[in-house]
N, C-alpha and C positions, 0 to 999 in steps of 0.2 A: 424451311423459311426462318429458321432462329440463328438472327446474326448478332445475339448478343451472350457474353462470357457469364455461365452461370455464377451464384452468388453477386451478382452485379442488381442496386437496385436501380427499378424500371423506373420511367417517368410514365403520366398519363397522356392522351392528349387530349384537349380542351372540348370532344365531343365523345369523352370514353363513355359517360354515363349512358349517351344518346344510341352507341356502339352495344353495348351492354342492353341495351331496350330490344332493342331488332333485333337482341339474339347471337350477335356475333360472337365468335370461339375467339378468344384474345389469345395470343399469344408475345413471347419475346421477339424482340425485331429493331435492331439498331440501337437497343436503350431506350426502348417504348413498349408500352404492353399496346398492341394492335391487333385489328381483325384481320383471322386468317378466311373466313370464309361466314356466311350467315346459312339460314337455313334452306336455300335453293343449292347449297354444295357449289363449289372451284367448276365441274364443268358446268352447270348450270350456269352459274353467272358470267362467266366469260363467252357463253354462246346468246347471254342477252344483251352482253356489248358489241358483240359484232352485230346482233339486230337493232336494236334499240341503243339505249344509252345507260351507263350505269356512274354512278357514283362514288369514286372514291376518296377518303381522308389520307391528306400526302403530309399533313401538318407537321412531321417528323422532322421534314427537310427543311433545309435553311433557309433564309431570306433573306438579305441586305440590300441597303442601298452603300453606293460608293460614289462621294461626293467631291469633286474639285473645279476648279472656279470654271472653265468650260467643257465643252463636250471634247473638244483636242486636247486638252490635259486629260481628265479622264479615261480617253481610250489611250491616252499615248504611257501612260500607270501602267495598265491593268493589260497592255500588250505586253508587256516586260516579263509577263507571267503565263501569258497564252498566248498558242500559235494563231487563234482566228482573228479575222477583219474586224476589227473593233470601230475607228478610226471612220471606216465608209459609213458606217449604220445609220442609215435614216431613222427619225423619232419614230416611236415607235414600233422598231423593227429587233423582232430577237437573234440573237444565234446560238447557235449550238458549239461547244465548245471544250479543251479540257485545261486545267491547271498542271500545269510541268516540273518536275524538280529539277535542279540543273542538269542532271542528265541525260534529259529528256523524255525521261519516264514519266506513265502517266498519275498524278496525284488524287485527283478525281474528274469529273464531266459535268459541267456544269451549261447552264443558258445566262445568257446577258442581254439583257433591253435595255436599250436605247430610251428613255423616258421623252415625256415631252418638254419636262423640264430640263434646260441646259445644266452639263456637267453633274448629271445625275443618271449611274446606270442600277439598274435591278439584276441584284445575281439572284438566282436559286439555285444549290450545291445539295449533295447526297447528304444524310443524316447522318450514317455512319462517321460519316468525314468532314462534317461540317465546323466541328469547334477548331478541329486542325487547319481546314483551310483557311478559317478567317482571322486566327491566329496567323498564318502566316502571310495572309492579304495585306495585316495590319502591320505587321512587320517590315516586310520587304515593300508596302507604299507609302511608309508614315512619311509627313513632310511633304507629301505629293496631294496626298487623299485620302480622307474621310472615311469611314466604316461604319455604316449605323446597323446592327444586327437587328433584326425587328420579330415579335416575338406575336407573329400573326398566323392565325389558324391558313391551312391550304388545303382547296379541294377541289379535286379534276373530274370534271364530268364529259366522260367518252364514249364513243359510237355513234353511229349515222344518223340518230335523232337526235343527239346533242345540240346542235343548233335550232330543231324547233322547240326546243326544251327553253332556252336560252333565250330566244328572240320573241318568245311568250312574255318576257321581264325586259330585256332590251332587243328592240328593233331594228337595231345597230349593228345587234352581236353577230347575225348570218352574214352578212357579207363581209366582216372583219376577216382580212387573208389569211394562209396557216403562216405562222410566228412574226407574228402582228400581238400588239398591245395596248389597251386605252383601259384611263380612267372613268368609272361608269357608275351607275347607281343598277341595284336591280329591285326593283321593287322598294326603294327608296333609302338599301343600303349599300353604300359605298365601299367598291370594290375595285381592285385593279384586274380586268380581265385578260388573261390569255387567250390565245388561238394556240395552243399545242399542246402535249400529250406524249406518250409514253407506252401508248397501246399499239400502234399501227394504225388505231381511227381515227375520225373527224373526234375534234372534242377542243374544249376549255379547260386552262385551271385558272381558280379563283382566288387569290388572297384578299382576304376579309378579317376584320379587328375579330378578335377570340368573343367577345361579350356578342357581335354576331352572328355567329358561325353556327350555331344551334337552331335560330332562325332562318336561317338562308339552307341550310341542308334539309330543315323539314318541308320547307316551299318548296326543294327541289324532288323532295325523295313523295310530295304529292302528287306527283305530275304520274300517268298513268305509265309513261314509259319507261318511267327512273327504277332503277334498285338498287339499293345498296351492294358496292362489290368491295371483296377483300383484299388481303395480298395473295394468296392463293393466286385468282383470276389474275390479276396483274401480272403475277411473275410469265403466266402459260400464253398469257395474249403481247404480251412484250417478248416474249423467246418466239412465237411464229412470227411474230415481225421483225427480228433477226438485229435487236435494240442491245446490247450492253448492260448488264449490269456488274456496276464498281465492287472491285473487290471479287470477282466471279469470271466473268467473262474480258475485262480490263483493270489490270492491276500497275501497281508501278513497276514490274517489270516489263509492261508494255510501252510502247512508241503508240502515238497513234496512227503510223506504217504498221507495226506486229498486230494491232487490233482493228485493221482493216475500216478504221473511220480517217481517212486521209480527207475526206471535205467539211472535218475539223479548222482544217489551216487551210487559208485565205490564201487567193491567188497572189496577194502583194506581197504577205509574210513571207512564202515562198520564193518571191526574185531577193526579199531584202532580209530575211533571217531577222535576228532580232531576240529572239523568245531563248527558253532556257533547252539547254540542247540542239541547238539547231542545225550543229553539224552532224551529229548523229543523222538527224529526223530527216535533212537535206539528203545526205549520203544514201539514207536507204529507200528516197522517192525514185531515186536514179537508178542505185545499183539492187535492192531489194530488204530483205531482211532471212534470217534463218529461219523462223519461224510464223506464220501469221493465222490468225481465228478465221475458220471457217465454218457453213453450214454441213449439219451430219444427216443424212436422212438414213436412219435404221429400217433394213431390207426387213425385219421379221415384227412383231405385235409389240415387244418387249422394247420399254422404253430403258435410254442410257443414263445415267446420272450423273452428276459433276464427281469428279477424281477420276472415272473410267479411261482405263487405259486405251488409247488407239495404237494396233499395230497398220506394218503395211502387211498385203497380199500375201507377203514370204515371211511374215512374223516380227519384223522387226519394229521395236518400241518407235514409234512415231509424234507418240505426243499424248494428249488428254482432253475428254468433255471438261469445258468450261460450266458449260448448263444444259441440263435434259429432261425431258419429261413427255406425255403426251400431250399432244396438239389438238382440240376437242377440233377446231377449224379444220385443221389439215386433218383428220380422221387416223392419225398414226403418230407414230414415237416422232420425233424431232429432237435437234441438238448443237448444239455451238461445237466447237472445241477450237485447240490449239495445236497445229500439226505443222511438222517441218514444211517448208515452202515448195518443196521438191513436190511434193504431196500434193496439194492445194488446188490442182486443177478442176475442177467440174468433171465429173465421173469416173473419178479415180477407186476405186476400189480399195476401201481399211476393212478392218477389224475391228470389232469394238469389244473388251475384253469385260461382260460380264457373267457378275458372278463366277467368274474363272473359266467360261467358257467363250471362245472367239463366236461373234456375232456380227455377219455383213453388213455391211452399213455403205453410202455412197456419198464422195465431196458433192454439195451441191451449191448454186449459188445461193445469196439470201436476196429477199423474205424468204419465209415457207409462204405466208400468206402477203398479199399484194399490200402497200399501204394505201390508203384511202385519207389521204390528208385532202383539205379545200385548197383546193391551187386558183379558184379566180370564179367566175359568174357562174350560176346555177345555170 
């Protein structure tokens, strides 16, 4: 989990002490000392967010608002840089999304809402990648729109009681749709709430002023259901739900055609192109790509790790796990990778080259585990 260059100093974040209380193993991670796990251990806590709901601090990650004088200026900016529907978004309404170099490749994956106020969207962008991308937001939209970076604690509270978690403080919160967004108070501090996540489950993230964010995590982390979870759990419960992580499983030598997130880009951008690369990204919806991420399910106990080699059947280099590990949900190793397209099909038969010995493994489609987002009425 350490995706930061050593001799490099760490930053805290604004609940490190609170992190440090409970116990948390901190670790390096983006240019943050963060928790990798507390004392119930990675599969413990990842098996109390697919039951319950757990708690995590995401405050690493970026936050802005992008502001121009209406909501059709703004989406018509910020399309210039991404392939998704900006432009339709109802208030309110999030999407999923990635930022493009002109090549087409992918730069990072970020979400965008549609606020309620006109000509005002909220990004949230990777950590890793955040001072680069809004460096170049503000670059390539100066003159158009606004960049406010805002320097607010975030924290995602996920699993199938997260909303009675939630709706204990706002009564609103449960039936709020998945990536959906409203401004709220929870217990009398004001927050911007989400409906989505990064786990596979039902859940909220919450952006709240840093002077609150110590009171709103201990009110959450009282609730009998909550525990605090790490990156650890994150990364295991985000790989069986078959999610992306930047830098890992989609990099800029991806499309988002090569990393199999194609409902990235909106049905419009796709008749009318627009975005940076599009002849690339147009060309390979049609005609394919060489290469594209798919799920690995390993035939034996032994999980695969990122860098492992994928052969085919008859030995040939094929390609590489992007991310692996075991799946506490799925009771078995799981894994991403990147294999020639030839390959790709659902029960194709690889190799997975560890520790220098070939290990069967099977293309499979994704999730491993089902996602459970709220799609509409209980």
């Amino acid at each position: 989990m350490n995706d930061t260059p050593q001799n490099t100093l760490l930053k805290t974040l604004p609940l490190d002490a609170l992190h440090r209380e409970l116990g948390g193993k901190m670790v390096p991670f983006a240019g943050y000392e963060m928790p990798v796990q507390y004392a119930m251990g990675v599969k413990g806590e990842h098996l109390h967010v697919r039951e319950k709901a757990g708690l995590f601090d995401v405050s690493h990650m970026g936050q802005a608002f992008l502001t121009a004088s209406d909501h059709a200026e703004a989406a018509s900016a910020i399309e210039t840089l991404v392939p998704g529907e900006i432009a339709g978004l109802s208030p309110g309404r999030i999407r999923y999304t990635v930022l493009l170099a002109d090549d087409g490749g992918v730069l990072d994956d970020l979400m965008i809402t549609r606020t309620e106020e006109d000509g005002k969207l909220f990004l949230v962008v990777n950590a890793a990648t955040k001072d680069a991308d809004f460096a170049l937001i503000e670059e390539k939209l100066a003159g158009r729109a606004k960049l406010d970076v805002l320097g607010r604690s975030l924290l995602a509270l996920q699993g199938p009681l997260a909303h009675t978690v939630i709706g204990a403080l706002d009564p609103m919160a449960p039936e709020m749709p998945f990536m959906s967004m409203r401004h709220t108070q929870l217990e009398g501090i004001p927050v911007t709430l989400s409906r989505c996540g990064y786990t596979g489950e039902d859940g909220y993230e919450i952006s709240v002023a840093n002077s609150d964010a110590e009171a709103l995590a201990r009110r959450l982390l009282a609730h009998e259901d909550v525990a605090p979870i790490g990156l650890g759990a994150r990364d295991s419960l985000r790989l069986e739900a078959g999610l992306c992580l930047y830098g890992h499983d989609l990099t800029e030598a991806d499309t988002p055609v090569s990393a199999a997130i194609t409902f990235a880009i909106g049905k419009r951008r796709r008749q009318e192109g627009g975005f940076p690369g599009a002849e690339r990204i147009l060309r390979e919806l049609k005609e394919g790509c060489e290469a594209v991420r798919v799920g690995l399910r390993p035939l034996g106990r032994a999980p695969a790790r990122e860098g492992v080699e994928v052969r085919s059947a008859e030995g040939e280099v094929i390609g590489a796990v992007t991310s692996g590990g075991f799946g506490p949900t799925f009771d078995a190793p799981v894994a991403m990778g990147r294999v020639e397209a030839r390959f790709a099909e659902p029960g194709t038969v690889v190799h997975l080259m560890v520790r220098g010995k070939p290990m069967e493994a099977e293309v499979v489609r994704l999730p491993f585990v089902p996602q459970r987002y709220y799609r509409g009425a209980r």
